[in-house]
N, CA, C and O atoms as a GROMACS GRO file, in nm:
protein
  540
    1UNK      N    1  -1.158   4.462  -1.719
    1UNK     CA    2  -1.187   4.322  -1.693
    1UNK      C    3  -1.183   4.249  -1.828
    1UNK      O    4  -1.251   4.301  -1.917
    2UNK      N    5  -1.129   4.159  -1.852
    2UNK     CA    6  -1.091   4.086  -2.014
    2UNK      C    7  -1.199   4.006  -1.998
    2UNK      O    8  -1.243   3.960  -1.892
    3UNK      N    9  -1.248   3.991  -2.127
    3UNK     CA   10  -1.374   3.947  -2.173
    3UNK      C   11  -1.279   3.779  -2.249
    3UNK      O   12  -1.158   3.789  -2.267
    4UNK      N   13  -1.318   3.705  -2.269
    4UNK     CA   14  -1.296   3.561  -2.280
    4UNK      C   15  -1.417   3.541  -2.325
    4UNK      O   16  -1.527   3.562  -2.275
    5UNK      N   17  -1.366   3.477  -2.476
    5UNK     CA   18  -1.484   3.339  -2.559
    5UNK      C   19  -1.477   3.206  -2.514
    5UNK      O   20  -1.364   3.159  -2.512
    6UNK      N   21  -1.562   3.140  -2.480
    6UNK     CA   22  -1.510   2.960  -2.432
    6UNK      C   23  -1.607   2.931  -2.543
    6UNK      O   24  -1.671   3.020  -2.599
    7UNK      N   25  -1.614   2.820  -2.568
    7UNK     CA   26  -1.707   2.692  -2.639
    7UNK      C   27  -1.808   2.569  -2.524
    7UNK      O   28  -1.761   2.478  -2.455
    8UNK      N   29  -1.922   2.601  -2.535
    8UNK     CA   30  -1.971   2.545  -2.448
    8UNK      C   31  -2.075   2.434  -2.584
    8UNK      O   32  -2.157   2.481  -2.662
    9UNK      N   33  -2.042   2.313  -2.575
    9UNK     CA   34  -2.166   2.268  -2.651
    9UNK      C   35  -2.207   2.295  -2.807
    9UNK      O   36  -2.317   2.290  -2.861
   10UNK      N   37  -2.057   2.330  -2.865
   10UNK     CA   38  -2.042   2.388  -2.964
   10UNK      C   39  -2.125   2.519  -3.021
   10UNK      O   40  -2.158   2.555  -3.134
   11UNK      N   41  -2.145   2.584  -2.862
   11UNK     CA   42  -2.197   2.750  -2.870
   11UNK      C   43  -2.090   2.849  -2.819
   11UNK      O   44  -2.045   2.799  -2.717
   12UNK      N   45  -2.028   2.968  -2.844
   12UNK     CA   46  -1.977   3.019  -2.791
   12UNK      C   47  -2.035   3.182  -2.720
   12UNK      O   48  -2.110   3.275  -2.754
   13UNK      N   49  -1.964   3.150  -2.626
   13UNK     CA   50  -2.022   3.268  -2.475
   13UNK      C   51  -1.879   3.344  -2.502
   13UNK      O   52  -1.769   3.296  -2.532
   14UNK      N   53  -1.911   3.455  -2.485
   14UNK     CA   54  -1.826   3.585  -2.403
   14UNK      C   55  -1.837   3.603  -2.279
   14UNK      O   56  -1.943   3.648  -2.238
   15UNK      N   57  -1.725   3.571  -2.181
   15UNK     CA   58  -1.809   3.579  -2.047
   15UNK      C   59  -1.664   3.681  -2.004
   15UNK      O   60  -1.555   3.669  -2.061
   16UNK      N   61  -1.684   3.751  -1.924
   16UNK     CA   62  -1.570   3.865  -1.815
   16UNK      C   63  -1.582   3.757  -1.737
   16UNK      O   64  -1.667   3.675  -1.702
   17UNK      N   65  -1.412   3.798  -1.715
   17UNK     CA   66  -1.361   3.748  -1.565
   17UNK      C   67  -1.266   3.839  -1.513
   17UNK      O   68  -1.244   3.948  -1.567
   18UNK      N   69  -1.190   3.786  -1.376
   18UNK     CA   70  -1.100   3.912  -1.343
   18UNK      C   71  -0.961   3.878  -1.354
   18UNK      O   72  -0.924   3.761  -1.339
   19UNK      N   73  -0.837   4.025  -1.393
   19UNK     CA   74  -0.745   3.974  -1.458
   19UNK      C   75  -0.635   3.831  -1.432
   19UNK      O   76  -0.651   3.780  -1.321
   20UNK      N   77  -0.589   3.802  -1.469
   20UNK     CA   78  -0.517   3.663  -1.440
   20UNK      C   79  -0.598   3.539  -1.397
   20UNK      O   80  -0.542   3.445  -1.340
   21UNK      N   81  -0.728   3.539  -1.423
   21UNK     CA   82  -0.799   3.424  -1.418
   21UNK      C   83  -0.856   3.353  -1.545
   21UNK      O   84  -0.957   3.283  -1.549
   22UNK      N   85  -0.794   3.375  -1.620
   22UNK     CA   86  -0.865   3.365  -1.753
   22UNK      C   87  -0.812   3.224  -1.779
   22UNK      O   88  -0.878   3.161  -1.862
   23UNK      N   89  -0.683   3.147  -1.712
   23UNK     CA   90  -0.686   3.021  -1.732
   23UNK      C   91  -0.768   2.915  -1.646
   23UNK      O   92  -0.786   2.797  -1.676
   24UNK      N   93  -0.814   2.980  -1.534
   24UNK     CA   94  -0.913   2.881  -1.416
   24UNK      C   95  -1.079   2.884  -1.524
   24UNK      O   96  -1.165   2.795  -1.528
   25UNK      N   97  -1.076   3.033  -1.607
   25UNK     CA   98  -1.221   3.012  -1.682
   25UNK      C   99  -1.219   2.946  -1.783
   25UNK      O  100  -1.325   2.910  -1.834
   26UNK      N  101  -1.093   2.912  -1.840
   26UNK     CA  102  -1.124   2.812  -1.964
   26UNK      C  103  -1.110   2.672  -1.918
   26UNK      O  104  -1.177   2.588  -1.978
   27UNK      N  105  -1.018   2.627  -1.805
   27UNK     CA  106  -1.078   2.474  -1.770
   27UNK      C  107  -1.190   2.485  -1.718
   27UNK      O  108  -1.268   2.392  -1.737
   28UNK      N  109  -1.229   2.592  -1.644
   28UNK     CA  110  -1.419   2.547  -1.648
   28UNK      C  111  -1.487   2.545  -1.717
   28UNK      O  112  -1.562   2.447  -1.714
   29UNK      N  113  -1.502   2.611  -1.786
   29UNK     CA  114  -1.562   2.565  -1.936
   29UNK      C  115  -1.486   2.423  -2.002
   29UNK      O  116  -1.573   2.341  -2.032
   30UNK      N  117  -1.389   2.388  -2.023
   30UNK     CA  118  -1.397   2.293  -2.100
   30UNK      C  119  -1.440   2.170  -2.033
   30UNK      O  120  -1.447   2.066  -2.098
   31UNK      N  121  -1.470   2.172  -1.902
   31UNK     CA  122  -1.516   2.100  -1.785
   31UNK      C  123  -1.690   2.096  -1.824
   31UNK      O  124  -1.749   1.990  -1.846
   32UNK      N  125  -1.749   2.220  -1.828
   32UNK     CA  126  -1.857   2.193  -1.853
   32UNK      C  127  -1.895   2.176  -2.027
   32UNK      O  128  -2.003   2.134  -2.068
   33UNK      N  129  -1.792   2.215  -2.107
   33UNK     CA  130  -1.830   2.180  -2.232
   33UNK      C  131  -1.812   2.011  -2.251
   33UNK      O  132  -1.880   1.954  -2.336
   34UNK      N  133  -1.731   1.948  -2.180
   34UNK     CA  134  -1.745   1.829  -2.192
   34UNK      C  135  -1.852   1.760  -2.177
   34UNK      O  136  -1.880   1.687  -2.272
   35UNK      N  137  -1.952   1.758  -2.051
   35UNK     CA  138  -2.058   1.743  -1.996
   35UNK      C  139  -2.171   1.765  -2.122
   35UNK      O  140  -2.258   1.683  -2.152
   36UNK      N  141  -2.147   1.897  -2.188
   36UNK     CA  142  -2.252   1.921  -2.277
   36UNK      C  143  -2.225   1.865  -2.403
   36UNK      O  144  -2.319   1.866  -2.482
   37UNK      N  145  -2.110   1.814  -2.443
   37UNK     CA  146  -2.087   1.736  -2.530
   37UNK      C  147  -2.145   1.516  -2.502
   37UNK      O  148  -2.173   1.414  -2.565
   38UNK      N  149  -2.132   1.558  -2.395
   38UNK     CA  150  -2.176   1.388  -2.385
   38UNK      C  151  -2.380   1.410  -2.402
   38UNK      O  152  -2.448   1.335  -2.471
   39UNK      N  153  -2.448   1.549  -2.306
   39UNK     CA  154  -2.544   1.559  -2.328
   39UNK      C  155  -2.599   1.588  -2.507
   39UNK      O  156  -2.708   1.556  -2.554
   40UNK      N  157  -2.499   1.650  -2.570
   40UNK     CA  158  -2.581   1.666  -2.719
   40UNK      C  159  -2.529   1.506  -2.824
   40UNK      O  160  -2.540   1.498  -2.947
   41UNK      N  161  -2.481   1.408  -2.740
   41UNK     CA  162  -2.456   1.280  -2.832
   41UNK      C  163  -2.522   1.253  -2.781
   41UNK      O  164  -2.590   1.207  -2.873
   42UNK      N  165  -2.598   1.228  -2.668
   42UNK     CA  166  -2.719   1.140  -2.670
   42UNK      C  167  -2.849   1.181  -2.678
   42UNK      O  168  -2.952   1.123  -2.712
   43UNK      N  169  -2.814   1.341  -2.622
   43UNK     CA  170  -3.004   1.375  -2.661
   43UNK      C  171  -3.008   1.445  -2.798
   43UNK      O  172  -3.106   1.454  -2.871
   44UNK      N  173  -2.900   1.487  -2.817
   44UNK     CA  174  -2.891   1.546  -2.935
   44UNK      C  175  -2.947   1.710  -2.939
   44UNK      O  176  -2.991   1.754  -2.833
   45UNK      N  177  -2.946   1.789  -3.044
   45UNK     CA  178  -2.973   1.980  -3.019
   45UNK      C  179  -3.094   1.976  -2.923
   45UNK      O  180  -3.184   1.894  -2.902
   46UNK      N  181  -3.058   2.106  -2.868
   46UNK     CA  182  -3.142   2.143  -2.704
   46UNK      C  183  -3.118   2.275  -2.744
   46UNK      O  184  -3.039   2.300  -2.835
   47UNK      N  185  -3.176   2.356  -2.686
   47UNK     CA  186  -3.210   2.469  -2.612
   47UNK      C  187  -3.080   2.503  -2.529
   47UNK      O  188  -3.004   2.438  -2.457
   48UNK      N  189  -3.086   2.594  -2.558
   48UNK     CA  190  -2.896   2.681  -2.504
   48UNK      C  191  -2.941   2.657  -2.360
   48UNK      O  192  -2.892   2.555  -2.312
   49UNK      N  193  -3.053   2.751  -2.249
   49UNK     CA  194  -3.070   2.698  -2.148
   49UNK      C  195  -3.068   2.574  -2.129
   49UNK      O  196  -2.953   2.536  -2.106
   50UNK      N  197  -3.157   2.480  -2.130
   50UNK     CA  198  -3.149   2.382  -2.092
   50UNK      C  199  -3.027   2.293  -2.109
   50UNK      O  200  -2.987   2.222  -2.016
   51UNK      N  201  -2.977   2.296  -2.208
   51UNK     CA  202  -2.835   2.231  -2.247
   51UNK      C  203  -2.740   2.311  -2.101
   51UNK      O  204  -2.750   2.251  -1.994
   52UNK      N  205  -2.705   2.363  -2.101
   52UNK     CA  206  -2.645   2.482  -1.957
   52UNK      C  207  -2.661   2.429  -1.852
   52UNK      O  208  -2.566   2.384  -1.788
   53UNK      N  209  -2.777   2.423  -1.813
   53UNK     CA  210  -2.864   2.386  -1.711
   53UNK      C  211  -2.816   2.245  -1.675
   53UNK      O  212  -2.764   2.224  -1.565
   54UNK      N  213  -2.839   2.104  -1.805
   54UNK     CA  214  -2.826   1.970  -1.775
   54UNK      C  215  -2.667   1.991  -1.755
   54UNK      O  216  -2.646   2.028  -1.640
   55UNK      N  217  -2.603   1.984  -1.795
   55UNK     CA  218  -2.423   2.002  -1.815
   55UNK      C  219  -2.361   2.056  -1.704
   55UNK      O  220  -2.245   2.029  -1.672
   56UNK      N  221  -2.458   2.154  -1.627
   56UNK     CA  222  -2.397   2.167  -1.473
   56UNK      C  223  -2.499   2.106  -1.390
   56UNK      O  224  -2.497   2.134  -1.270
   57UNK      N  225  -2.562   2.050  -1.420
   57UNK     CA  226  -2.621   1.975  -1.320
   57UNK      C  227  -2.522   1.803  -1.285
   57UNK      O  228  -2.497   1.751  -1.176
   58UNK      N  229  -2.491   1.761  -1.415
   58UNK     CA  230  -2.394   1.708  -1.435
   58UNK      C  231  -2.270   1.692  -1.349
   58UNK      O  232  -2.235   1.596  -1.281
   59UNK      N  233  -2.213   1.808  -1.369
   59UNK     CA  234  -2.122   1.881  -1.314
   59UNK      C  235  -2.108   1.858  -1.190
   59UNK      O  236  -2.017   1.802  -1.128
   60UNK      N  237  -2.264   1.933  -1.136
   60UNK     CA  238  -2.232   1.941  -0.954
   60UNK      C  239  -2.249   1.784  -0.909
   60UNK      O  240  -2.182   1.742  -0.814
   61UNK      N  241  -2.323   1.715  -0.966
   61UNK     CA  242  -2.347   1.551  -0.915
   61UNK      C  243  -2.214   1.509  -0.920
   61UNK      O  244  -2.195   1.433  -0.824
   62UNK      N  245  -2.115   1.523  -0.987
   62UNK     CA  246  -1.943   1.463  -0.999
   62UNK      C  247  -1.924   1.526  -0.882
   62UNK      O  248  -1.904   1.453  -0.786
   63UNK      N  249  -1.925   1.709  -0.854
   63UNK     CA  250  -1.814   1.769  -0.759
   63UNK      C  251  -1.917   1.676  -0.633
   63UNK      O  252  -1.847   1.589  -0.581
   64UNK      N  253  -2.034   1.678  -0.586
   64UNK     CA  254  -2.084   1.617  -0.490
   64UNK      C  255  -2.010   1.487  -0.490
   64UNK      O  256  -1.927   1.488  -0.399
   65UNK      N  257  -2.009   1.406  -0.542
   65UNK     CA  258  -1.940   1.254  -0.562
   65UNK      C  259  -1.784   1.267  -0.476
   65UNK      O  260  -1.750   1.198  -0.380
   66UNK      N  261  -1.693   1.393  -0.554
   66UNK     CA  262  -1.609   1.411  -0.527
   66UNK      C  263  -1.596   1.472  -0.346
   66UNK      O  264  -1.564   1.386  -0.264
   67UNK      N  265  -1.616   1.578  -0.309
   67UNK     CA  266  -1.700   1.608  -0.245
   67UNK      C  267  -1.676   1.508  -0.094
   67UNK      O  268  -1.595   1.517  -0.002
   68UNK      N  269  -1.791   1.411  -0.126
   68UNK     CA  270  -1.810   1.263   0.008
   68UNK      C  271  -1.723   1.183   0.017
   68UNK      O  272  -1.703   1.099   0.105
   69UNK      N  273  -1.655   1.213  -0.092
   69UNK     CA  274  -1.510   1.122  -0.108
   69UNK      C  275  -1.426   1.196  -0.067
   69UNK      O  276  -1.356   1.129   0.008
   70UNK      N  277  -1.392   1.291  -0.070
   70UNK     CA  278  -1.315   1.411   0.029
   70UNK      C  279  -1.338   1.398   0.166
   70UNK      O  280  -1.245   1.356   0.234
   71UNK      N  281  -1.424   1.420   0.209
   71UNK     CA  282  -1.507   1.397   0.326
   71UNK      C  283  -1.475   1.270   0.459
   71UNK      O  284  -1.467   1.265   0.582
   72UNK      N  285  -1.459   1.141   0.293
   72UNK     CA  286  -1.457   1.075   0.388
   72UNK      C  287  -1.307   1.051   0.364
   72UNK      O  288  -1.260   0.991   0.461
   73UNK      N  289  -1.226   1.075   0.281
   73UNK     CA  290  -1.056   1.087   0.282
   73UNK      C  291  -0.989   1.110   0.460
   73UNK      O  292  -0.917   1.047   0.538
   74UNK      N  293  -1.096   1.292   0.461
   74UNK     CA  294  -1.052   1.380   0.588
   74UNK      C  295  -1.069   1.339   0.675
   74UNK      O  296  -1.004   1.384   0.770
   75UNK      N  297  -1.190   1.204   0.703
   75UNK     CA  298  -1.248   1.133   0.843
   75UNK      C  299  -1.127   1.013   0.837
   75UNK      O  300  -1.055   0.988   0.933
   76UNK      N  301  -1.119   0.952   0.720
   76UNK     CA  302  -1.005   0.868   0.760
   76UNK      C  303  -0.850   0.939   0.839
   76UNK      O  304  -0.773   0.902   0.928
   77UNK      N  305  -0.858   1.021   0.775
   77UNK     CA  306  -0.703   1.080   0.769
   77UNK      C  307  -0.663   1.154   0.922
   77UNK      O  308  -0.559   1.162   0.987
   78UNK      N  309  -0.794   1.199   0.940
   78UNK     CA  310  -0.839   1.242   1.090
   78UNK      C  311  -0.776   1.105   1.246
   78UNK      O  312  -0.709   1.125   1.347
   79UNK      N  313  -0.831   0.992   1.195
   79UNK     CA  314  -0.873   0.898   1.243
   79UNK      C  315  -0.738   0.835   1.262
   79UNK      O  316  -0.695   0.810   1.375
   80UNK      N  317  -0.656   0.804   1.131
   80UNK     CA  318  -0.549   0.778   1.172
   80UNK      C  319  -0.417   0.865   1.245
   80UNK      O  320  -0.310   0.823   1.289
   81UNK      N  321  -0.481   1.022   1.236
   81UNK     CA  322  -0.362   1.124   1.301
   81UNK      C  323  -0.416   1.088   1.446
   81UNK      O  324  -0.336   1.091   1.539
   82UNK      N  325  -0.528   1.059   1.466
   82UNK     CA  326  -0.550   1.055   1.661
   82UNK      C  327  -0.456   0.944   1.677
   82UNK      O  328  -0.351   0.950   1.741
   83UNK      N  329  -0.512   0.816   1.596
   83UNK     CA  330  -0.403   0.704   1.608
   83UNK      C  331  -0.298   0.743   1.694
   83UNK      O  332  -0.274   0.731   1.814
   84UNK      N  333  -0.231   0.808   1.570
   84UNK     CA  334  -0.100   0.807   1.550
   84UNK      C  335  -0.035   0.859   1.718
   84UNK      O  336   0.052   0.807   1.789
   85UNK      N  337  -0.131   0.997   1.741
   85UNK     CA  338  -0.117   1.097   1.841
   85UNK      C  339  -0.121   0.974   1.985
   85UNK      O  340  -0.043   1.000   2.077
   86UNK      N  341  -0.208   0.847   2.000
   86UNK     CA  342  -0.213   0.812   2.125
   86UNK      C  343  -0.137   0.709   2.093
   86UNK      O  344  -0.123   0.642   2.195
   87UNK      N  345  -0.075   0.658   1.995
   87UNK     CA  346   0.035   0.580   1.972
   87UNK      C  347   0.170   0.644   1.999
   87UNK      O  348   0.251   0.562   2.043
   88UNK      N  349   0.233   0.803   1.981
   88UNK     CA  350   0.309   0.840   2.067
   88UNK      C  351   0.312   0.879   2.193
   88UNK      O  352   0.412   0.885   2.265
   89UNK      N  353   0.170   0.911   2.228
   89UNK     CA  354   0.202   0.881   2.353
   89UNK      C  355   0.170   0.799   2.477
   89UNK      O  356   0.150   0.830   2.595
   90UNK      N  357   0.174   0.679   2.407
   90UNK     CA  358   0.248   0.595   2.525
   90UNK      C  359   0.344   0.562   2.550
   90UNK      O  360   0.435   0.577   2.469
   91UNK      N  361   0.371   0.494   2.690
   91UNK     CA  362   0.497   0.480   2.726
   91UNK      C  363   0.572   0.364   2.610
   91UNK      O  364   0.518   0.279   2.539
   92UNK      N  365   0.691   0.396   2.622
   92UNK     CA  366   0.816   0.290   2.543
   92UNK      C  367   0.769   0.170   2.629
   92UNK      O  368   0.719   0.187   2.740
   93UNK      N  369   0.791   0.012   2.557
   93UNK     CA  370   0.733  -0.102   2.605
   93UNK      C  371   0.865  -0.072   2.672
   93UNK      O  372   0.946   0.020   2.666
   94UNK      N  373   0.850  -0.223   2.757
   94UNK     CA  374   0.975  -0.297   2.858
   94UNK      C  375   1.034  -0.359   2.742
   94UNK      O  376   0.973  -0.414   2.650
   95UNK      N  377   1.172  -0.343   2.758
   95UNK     CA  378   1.243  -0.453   2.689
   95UNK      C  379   1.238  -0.590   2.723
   95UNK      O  380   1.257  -0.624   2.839
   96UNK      N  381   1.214  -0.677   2.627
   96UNK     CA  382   1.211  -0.822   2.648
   96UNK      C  383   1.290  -0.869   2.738
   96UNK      O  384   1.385  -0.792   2.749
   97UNK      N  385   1.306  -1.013   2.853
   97UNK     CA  386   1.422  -1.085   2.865
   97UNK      C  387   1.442  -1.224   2.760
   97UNK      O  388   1.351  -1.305   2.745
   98UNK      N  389   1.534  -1.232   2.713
   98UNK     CA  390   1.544  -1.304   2.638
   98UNK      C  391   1.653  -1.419   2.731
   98UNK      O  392   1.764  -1.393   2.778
   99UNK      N  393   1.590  -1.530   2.736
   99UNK     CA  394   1.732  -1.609   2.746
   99UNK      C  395   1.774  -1.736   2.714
   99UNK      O  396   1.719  -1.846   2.705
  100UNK      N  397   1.939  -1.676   2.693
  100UNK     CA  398   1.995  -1.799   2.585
  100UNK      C  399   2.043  -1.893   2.698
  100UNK      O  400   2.085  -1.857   2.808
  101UNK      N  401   2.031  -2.017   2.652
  101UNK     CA  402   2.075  -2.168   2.697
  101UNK      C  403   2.177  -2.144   2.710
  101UNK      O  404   2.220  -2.088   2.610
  102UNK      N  405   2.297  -2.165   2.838
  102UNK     CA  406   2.415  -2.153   2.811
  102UNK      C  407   2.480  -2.321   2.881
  102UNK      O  408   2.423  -2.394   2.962
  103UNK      N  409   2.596  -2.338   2.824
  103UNK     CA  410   2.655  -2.437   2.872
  103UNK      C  411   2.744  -2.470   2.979
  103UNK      O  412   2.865  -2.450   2.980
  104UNK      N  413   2.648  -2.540   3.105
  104UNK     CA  414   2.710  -2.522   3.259
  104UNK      C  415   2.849  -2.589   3.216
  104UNK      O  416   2.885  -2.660   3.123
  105UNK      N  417   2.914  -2.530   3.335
  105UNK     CA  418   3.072  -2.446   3.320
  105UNK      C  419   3.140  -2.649   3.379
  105UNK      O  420   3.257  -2.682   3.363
  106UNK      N  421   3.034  -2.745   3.442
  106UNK     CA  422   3.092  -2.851   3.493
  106UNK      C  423   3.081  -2.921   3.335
  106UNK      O  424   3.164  -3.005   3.301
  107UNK      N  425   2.992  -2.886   3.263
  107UNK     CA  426   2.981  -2.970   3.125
  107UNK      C  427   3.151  -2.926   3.023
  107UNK      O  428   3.222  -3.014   2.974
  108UNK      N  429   3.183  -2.782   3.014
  108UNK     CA  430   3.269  -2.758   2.953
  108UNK      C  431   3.399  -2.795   2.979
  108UNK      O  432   3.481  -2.791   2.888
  109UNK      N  433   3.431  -2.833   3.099
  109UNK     CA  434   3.541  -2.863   3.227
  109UNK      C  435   3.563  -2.974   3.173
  109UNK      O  436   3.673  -3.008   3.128
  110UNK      N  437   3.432  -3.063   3.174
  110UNK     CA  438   3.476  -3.216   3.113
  110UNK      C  439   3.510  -3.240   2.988
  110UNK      O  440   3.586  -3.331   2.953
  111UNK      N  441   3.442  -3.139   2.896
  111UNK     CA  442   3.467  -3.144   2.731
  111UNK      C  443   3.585  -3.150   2.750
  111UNK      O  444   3.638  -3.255   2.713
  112UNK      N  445   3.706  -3.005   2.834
  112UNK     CA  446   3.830  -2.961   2.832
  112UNK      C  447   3.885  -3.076   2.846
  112UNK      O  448   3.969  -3.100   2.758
  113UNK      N  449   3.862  -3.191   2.957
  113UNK     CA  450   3.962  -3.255   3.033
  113UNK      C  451   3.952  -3.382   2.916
  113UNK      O  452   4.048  -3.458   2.916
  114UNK      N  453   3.840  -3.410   2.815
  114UNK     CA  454   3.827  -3.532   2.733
  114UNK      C  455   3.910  -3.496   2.628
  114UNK      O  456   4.006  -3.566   2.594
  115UNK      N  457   3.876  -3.374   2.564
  115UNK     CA  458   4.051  -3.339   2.517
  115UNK      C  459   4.168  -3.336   2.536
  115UNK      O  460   4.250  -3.368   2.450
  116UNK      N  461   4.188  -3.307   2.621
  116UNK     CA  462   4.334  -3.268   2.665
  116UNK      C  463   4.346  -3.452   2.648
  116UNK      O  464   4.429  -3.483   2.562
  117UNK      N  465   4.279  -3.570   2.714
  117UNK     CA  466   4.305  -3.702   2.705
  117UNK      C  467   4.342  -3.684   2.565
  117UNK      O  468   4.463  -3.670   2.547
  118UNK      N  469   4.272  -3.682   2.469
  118UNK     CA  470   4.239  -3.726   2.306
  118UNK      C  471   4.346  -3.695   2.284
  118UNK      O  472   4.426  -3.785   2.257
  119UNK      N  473   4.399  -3.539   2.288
  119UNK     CA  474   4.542  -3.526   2.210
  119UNK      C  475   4.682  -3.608   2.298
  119UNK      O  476   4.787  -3.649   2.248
  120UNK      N  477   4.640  -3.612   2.432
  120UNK     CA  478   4.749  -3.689   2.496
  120UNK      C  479   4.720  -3.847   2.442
  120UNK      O  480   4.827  -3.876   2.387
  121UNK      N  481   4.666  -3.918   2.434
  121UNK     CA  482   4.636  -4.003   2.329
  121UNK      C  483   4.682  -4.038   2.182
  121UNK      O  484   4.743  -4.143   2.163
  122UNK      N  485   4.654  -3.956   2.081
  122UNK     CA  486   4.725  -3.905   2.002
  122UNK      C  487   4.870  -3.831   1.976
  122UNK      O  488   4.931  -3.827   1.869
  123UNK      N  489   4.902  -3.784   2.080
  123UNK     CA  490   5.075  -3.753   2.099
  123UNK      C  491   5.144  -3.917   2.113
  123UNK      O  492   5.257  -3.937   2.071
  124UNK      N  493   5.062  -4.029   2.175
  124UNK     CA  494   5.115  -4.105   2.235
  124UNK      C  495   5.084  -4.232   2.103
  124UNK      O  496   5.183  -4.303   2.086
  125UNK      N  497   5.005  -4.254   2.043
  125UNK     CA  498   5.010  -4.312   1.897
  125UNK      C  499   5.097  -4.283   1.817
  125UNK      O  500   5.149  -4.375   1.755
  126UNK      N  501   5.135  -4.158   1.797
  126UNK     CA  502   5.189  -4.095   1.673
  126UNK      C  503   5.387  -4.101   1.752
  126UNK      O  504   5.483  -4.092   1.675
  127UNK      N  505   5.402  -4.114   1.873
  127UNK     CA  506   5.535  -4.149   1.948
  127UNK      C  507   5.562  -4.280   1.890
  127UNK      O  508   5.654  -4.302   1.811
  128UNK      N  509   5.486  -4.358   1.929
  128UNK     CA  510   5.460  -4.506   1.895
  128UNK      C  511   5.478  -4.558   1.743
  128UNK      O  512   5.532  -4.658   1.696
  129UNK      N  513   5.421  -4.467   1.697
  129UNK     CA  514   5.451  -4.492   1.541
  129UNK      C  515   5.590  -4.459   1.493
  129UNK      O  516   5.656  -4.525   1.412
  130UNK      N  517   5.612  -4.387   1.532
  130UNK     CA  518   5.761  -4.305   1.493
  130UNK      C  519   5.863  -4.444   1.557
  130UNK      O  520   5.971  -4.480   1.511
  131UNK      N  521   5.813  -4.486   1.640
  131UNK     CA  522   5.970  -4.533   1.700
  131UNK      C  523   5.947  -4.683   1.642
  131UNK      O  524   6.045  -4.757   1.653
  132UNK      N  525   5.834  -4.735   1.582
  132UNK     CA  526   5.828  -4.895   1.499
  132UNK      C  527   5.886  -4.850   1.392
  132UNK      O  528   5.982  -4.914   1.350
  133UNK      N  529   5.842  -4.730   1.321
  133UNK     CA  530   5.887  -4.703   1.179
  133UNK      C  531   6.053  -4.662   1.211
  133UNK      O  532   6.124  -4.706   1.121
  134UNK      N  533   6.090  -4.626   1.262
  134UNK     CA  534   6.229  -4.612   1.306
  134UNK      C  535   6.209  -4.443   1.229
  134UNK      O  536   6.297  -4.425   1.144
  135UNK      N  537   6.159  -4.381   1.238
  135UNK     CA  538   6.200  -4.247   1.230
  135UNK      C  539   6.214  -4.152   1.327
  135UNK      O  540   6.252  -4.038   1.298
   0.00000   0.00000   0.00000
């Protein structure tokens, strides 16, 4: 079992762990040496216990924090998968009817027939013109 030095609080521990864990034990320690570094700037030298002691107490008040915030991540996340679950299954809506204005067929008849005047009109100006101008 490999034995590992960390720095806790600018003390160092020998602590065993088991093989290939020796990088999960030094971010915990530098996790809790942090903690004991904010505790020895403000209270300043302590007692190896007690310094230990405050620094994971520390500690667990964050993972708790973290923790209820997890907690309540999983209740949201929960909450929106039921959603989701009675949002597929309901039925597909009805398709809308939509409807467009269209233009009765006696209105277009007359447009047709006021044209057909206009250019017969215009065939009959432009005859007219031709034969004053002598071309």
């Amino acid at each position: 079992m490999p034995e590992v030095n960390v720095v806790i609080g600018g003390r160092t521990f020998e602590v065993a762990c088991q093989e290939g864990e020796e990088h999960f034990l030094h971010s915990a320690a530098r996790m809790l040496d942090s903690e004991a570094s904010v505790l020895s700037e403000q209270i300043g030298r302590m007692p190896e216990a007690q310094m230990l002691l405050m620094a994971g107490l520390m500690l667990a008040d964050k993972t708790a924090g973290l923790e209820d915030k997890l907690r309540d991540a999983e209740d949201r996340f929960s909450a929106l998968e039921a959603e989701l679950r009675d949002l597929q299954q309901r039925p597909e809506p009805q398709p809308e009817r939509v409807e467009v204005p269209v233009v009765p067929s006696s209105v277009t008849d007359q447009l047709a027939e006021i044209a057909a005047r206009a250019e017969s009109l215009a065939a009959d100006v432009e005859e007219k013109l031709n034969v004053k101008t002598g071309g």
